[in-house]
C-alpha positions in Angstrom: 84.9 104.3 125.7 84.2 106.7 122.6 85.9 105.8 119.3 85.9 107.4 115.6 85.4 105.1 112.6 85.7 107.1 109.2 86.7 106.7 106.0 88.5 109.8 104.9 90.2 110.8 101.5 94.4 111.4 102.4 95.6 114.6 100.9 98.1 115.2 97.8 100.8 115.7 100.7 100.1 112.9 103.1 97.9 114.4 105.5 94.5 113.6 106.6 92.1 116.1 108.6 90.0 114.6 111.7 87.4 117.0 114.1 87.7 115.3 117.3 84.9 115.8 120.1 86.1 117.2 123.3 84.9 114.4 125.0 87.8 112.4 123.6 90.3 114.2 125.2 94.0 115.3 124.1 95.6 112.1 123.8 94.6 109.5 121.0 95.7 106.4 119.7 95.1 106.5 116.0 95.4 103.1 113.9 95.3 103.7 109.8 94.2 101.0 107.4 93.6 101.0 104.0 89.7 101.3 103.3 90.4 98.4 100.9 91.5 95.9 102.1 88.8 92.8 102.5 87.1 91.3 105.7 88.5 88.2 105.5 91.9 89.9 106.4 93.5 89.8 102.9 96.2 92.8 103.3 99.0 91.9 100.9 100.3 95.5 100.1 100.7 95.6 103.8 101.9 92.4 104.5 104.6 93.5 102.1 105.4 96.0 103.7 105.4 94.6 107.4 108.2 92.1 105.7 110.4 94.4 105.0 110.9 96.3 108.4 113.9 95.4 109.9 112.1 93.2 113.0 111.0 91.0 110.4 114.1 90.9 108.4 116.7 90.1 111.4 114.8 88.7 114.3 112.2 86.9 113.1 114.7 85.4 110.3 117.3 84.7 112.7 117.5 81.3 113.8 118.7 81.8 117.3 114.8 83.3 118.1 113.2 79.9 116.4 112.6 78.4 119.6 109.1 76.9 118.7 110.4 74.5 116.7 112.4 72.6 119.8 109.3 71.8 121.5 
């Protein structure tokens, strides 16, 4: 399997700029992190932000779906 790791610089309007070898195809999967964040996992600006999507908000709050406590 061939995979890109980089660190690149996002421009003024968002966007970012990657060369992708042939080999690679025409379909990709592309996961962003920020080049911050620490190795022992420590994402809080993200963690924020993962809270406030709605699956967080109203599925994982609802108490109907906290089955793992009745075990």
């Amino acid at each position: 399997m061939l995979g890109i790791k980089k660190i690149v610089s996002v421009s003024n309007d968002g966007y970012i700029k990657l060369k992708i070898p042939k080999e690679m195809g025409n379909l990709l999967e592309v996961i962003c992190f920020p080049a911050n964040y620490s190795e022992d996992g420590d994402y809080p600006d993200c963690m924020i932000a993962q809270e406030r999507t709605a699956f967080f908000q109203e599925v994982l709050a609802d108490k109907a779906e906290d089955v793992w406590n009745n075990l």
